[in-house]
N, CA, C and O atoms as a DFTB+ gen file, in Angstrom:
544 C
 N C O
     1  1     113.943      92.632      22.213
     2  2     113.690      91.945      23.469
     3  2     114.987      91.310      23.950
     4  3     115.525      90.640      23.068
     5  1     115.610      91.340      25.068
     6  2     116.511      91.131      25.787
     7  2     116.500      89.760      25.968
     8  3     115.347      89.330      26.006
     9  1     117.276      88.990      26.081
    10  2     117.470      87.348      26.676
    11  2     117.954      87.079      27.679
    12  3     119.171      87.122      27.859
    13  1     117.414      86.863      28.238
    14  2     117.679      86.566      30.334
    15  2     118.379      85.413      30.337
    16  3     118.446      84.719      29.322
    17  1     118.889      85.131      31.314
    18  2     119.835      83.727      31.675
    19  2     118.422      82.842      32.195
    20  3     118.498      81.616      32.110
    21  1     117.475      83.292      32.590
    22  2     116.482      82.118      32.665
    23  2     115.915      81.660      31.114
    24  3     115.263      80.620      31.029
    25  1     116.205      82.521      29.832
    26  2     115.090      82.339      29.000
    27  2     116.691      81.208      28.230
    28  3     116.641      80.149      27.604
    29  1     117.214      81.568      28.411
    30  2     118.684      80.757      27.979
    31  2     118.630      79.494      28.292
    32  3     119.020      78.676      27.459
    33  1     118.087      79.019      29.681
    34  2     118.417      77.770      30.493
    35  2     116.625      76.999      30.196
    36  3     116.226      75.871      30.487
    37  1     115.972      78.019      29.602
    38  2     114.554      77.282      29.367
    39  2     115.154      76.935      28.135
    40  3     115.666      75.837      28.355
    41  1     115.410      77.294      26.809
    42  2     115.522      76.656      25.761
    43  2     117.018      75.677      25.954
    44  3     117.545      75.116      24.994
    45  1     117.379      75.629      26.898
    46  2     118.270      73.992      26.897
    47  2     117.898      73.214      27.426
    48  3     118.376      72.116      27.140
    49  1     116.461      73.283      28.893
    50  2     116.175      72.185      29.058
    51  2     115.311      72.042      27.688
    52  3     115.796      71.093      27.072
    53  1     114.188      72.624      26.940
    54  2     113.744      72.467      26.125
    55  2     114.267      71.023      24.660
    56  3     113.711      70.040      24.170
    57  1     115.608      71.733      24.490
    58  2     116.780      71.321      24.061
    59  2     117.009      69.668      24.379
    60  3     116.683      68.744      23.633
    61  1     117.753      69.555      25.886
    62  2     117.696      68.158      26.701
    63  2     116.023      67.416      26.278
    64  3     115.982      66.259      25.860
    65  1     115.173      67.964      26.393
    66  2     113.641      67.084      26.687
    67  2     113.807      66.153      25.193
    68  3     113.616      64.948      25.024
    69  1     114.263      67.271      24.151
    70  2     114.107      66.548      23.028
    71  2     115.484      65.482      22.902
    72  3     115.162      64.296      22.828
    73  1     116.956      65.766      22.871
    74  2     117.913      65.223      22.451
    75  2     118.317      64.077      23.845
    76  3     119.005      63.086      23.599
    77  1     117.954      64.270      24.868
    78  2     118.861      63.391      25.913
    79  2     120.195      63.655      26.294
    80  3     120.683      63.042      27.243
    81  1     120.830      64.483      25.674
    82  2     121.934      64.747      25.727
    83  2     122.253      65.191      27.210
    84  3     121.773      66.189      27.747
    85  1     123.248      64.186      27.869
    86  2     123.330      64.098      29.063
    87  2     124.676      64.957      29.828
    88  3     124.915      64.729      31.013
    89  1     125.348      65.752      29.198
    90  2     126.298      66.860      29.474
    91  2     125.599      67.921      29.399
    92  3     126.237      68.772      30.018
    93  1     124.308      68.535      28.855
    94  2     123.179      68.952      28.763
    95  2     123.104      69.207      29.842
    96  3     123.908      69.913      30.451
    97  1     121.893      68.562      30.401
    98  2     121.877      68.061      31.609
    99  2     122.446      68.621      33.223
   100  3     122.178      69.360      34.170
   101  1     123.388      67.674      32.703
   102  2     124.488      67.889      34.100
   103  2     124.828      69.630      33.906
   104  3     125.087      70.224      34.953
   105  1     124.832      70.284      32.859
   106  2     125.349      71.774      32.594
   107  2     123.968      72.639      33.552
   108  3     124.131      73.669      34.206
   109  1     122.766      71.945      33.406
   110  2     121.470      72.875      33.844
   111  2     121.076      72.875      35.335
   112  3     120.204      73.598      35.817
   113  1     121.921      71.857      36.094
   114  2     121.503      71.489      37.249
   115  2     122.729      71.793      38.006
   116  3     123.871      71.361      37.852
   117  1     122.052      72.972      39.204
   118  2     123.179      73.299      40.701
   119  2     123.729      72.132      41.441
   120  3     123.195      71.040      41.632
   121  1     124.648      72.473      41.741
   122  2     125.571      71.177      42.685
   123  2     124.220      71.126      43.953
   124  3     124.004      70.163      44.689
   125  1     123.731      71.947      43.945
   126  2     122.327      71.500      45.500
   127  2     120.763      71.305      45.085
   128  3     119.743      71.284      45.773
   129  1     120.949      71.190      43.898
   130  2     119.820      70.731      43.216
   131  2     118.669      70.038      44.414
   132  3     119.002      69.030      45.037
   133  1     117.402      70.651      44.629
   134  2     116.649      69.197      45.175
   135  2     115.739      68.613      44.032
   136  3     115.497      69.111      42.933
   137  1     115.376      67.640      44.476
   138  2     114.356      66.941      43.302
   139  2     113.342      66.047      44.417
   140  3     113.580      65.167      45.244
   141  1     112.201      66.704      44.010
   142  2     110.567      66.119      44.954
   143  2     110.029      65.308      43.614
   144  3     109.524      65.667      42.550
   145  1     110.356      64.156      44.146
   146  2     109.351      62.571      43.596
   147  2     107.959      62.905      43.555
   148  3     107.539      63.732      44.365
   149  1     107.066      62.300      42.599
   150  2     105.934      62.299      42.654
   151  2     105.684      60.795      43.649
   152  3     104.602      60.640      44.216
   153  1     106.901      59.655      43.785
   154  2     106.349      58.729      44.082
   155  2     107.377      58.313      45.395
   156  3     107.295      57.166      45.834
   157  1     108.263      59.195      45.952
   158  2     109.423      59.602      46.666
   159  2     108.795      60.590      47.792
   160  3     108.216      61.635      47.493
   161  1     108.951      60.204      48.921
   162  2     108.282      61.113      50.371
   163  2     109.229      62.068      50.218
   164  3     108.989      63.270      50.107
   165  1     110.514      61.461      50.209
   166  2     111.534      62.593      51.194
   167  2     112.157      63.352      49.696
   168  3     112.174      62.883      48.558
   169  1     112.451      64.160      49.998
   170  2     113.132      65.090      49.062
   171  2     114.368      64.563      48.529
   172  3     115.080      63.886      49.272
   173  1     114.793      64.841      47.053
   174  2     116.413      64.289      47.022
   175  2     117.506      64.834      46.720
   176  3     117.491      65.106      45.519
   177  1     118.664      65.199      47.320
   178  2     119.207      66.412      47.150
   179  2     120.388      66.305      46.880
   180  3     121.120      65.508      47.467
   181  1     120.852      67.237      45.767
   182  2     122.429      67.118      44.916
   183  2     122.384      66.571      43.569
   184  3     121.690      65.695      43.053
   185  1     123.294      67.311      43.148
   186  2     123.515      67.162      41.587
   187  2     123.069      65.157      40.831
   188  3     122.473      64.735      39.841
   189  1     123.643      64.649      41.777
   190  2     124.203      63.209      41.411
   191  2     122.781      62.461      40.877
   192  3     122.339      62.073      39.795
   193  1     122.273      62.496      42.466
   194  2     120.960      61.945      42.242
   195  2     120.024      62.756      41.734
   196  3     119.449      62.300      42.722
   197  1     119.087      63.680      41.070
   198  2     118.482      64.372      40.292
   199  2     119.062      63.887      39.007
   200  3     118.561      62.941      38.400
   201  1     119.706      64.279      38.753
   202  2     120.612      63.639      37.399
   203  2     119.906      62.008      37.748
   204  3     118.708      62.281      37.826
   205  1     119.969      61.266      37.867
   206  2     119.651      59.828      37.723
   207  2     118.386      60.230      37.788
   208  3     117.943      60.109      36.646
   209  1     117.598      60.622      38.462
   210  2     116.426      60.508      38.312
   211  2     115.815      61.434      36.943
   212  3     114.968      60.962      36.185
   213  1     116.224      62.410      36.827
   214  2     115.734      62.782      35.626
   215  2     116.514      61.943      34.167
   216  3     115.869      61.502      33.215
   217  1     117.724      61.892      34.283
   218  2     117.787      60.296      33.429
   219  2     116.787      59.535      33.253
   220  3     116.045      59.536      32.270
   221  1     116.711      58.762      34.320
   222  2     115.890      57.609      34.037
   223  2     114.499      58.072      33.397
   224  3     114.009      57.693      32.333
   225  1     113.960      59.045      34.377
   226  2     112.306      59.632      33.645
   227  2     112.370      59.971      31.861
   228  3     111.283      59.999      31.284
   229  1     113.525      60.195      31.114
   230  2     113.770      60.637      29.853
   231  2     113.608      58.898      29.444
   232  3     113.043      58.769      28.358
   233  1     113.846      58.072      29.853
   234  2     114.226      56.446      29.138
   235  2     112.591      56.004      30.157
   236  3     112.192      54.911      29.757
   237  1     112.098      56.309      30.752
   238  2     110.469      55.636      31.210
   239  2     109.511      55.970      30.595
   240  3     108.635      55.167      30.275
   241  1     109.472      57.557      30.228
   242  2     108.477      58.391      29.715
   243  2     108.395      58.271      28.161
   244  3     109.243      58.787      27.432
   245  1     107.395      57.605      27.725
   246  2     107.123      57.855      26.048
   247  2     106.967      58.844      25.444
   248  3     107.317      59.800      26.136
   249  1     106.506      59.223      24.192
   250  2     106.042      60.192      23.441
   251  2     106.371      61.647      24.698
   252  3     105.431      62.439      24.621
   253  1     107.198      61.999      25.511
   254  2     106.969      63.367      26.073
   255  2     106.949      64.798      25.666
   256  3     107.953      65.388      25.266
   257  1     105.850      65.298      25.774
   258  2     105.954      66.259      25.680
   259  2     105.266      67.444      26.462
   260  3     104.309      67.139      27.172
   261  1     105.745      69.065      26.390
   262  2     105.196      69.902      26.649
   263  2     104.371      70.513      26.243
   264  3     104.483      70.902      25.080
   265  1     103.179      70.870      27.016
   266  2     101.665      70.728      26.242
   267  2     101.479      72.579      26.967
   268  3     100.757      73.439      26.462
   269  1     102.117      72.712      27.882
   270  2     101.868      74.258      28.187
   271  2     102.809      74.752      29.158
   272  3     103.218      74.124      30.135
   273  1     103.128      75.948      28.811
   274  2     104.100      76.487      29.850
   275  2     104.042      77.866      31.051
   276  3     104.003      78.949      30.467
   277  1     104.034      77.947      32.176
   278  2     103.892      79.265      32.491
   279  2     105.556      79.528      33.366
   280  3     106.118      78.891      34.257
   281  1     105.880      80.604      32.697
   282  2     107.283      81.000      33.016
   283  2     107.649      82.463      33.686
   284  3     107.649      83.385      32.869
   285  1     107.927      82.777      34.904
   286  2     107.817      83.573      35.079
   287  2     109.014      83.800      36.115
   288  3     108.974      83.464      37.299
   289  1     110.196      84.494      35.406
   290  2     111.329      84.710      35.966
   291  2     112.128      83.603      35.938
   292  3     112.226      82.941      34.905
   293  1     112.966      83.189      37.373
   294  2     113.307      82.087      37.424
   295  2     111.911      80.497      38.150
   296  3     112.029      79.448      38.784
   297  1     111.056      81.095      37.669
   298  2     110.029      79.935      38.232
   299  2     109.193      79.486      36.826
   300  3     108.589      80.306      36.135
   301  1     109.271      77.928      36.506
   302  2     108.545      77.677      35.521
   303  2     107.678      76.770      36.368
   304  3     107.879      76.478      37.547
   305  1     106.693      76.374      35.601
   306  2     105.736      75.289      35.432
   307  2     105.070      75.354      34.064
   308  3     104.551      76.313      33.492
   309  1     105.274      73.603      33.546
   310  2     105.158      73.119      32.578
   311  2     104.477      72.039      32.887
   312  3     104.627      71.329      33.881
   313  1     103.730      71.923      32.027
   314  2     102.445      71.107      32.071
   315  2     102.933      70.042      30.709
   316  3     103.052      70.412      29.541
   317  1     103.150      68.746      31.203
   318  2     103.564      67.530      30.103
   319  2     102.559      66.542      30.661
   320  3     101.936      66.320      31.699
   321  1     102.862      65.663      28.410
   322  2     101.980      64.361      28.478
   323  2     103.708      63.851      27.886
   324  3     104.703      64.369      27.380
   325  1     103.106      62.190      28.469
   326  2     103.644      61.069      27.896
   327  2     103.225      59.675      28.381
   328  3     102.489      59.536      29.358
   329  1     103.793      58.477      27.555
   330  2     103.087      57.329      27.941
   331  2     104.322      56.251      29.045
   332  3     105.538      56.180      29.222
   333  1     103.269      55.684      29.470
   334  2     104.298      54.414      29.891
   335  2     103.649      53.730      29.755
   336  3     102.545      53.891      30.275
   337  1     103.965      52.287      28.814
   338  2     102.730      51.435      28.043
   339  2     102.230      51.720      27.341
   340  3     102.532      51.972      26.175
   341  1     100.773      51.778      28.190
   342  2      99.261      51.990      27.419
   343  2      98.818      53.384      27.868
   344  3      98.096      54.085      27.159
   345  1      99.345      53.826      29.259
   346  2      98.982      54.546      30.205
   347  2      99.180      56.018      29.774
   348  3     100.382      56.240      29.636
   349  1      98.529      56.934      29.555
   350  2      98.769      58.224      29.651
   351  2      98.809      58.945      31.171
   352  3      98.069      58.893      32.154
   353  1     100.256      59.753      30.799
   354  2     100.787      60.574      31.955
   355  2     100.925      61.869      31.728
   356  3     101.774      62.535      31.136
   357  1      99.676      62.187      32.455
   358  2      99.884      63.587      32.658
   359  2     100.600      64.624      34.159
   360  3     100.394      64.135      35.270
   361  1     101.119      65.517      34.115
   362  2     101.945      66.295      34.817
   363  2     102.112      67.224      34.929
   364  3     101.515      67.971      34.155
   365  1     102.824      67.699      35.730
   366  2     103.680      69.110      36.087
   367  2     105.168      68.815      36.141
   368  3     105.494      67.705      36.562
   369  1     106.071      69.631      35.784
   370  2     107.377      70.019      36.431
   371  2     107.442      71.446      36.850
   372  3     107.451      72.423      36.102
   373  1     107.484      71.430      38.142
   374  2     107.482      72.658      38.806
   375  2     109.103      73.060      38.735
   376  3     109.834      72.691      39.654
   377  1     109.582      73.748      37.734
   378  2     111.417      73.972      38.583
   379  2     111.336      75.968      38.769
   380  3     110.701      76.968      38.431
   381  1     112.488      75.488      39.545
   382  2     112.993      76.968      39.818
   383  2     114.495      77.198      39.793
   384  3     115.192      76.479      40.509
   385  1     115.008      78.051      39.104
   386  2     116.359      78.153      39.170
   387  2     117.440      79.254      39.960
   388  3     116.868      79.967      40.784
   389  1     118.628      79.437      39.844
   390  2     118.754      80.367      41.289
   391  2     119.364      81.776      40.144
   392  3     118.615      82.192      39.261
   393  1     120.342      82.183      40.282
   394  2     120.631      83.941      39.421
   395  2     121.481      83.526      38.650
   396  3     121.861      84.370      37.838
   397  1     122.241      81.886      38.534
   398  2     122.713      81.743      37.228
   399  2     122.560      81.202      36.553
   400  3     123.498      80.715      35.921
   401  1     121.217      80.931      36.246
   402  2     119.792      79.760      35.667
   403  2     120.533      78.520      35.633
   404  3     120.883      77.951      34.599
   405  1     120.797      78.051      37.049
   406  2     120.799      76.622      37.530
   407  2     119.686      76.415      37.628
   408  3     118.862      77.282      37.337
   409  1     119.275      74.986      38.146
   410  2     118.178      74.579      38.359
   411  2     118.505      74.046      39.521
   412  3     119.300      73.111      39.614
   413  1     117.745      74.758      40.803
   414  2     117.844      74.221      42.242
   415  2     117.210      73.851      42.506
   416  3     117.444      73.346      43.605
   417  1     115.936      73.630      42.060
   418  2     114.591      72.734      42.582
   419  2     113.935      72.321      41.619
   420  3     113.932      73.029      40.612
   421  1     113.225      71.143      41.616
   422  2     112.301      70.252      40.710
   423  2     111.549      69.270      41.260
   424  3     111.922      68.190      41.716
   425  1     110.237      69.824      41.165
   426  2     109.140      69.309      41.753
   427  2     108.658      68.459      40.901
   428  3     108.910      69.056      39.854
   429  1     108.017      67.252      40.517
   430  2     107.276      66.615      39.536
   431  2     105.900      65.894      40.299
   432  3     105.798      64.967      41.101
   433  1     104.988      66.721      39.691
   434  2     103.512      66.276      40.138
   435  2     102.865      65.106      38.955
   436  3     103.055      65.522      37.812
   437  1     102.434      64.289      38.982
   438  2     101.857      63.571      38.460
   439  2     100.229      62.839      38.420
   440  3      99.862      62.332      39.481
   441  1      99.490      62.793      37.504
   442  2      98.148      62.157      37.537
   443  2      97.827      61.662      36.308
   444  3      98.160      62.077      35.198
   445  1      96.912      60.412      36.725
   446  2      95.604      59.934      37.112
   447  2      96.399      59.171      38.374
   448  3      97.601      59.420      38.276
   449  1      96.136      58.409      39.405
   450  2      96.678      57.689      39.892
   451  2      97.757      56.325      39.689
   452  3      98.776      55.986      40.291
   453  1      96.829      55.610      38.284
   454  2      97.269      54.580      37.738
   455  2      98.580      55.149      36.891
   456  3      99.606      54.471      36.829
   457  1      98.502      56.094      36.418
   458  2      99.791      56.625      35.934
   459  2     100.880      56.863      37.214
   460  3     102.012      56.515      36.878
   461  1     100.823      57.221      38.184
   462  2     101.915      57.247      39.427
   463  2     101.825      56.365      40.171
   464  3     102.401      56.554      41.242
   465  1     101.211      55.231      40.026
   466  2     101.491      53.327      40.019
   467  2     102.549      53.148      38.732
   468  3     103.597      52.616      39.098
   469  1     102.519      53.370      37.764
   470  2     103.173      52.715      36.470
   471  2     104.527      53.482      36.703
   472  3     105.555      52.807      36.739
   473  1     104.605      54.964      36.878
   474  2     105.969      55.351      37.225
   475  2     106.820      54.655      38.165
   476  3     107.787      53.947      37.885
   477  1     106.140      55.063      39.858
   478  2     106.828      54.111      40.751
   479  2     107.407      52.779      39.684
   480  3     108.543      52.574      39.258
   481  1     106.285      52.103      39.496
   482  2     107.337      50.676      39.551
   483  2     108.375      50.998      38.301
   484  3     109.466      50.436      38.404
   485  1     108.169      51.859      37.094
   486  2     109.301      51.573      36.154
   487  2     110.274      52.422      36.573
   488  3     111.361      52.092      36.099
   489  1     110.326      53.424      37.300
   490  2     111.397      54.742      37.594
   491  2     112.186      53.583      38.566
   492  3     113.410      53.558      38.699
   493  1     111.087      52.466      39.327
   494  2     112.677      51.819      40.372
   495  2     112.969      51.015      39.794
   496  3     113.852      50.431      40.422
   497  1     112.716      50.376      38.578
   498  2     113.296      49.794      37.472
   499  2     114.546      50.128      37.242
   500  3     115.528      49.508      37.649
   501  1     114.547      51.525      36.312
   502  2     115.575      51.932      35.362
   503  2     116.368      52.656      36.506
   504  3     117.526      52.926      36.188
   505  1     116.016      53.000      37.679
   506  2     116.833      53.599      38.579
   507  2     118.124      52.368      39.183
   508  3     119.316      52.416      39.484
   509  1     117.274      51.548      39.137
   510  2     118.202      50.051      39.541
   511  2     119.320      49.696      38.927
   512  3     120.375      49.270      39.397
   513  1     118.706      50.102      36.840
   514  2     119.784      49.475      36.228
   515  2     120.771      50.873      35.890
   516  3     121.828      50.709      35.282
   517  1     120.385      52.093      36.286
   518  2     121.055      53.103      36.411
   519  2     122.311      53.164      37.415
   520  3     123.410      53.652      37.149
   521  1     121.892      52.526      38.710
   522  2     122.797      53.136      39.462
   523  2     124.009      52.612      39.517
   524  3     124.034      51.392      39.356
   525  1     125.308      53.285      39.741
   526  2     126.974      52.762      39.980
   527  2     126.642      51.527      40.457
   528  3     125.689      51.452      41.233
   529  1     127.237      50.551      40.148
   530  2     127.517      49.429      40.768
   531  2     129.019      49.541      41.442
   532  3     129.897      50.186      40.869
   533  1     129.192      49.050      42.362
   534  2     130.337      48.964      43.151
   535  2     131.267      48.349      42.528
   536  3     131.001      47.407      41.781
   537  1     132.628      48.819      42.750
   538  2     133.855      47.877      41.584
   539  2     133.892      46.553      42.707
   540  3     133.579      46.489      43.896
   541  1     134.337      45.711      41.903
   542  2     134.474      44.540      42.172
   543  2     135.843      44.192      42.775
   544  3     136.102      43.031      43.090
């Protein structure tokens, strides 16, 4: 069986979910990356910010994991649990990548409701203490 540049870029995010490793990361995601909030209207687009936001979701999200996968080409969806608190979070990450298994899009669906109450407020948490601060 042959190994595709998508089946390559699935076992490093795989890879990232477990280690954090944040050169990781930055290696899997296109300079035009978008990233759709579960708790975010507008879309967010470019390497910089996706990167922070999927940062931060790795340091909000407890116990995460992938509970099922459907992969098909460059289009996955993965079906994850994890906690924040007490709260179980269940999900989707919808990504898609482009012909050199970047990752140009990442959708994150989220439910029960009370679980995408508990995100919002901790994702603008750690997004807060994430972001550049201006030099002084």
């Amino acid at each position: 069986m042959t190994t595709t540049v998508y089946d390559q870029a699935f076992e490093q995010w795989i890879a990232y979910t477990k280690n954090h490793d944040a050169s990781q990361l930055s290696n899997l995601l296109a300079d035009e990356v978008v990233f759709h909030s579960p708790v975010v209207f507008t879309q967010q687009v470019g390497k910089n910010i996706t990167f922070l936001y999927l940062t931060a979701a790795t340091q909000v999200l407890k116990d995460f994991h992938y509970t099922q996968q459907i992969r098909e080409g460059n289009q996955w969806a993965l079906r994850f649990e994890g906690t924040i608190g007490k709260i179980k979070v269940i999900g989707f990450d919808i990504i898609t990548l482009n012909e050199d298994g970047k990752i140009i899009d990442f959708e994150v669906l989220v439910r029960p409701a009370k679980a995408v109450i508990a995100i919002q407020q901790a994702m603008g948490e750690m997004l807060e203490k994430l972001k550049p601060k201006p030099p002084k």
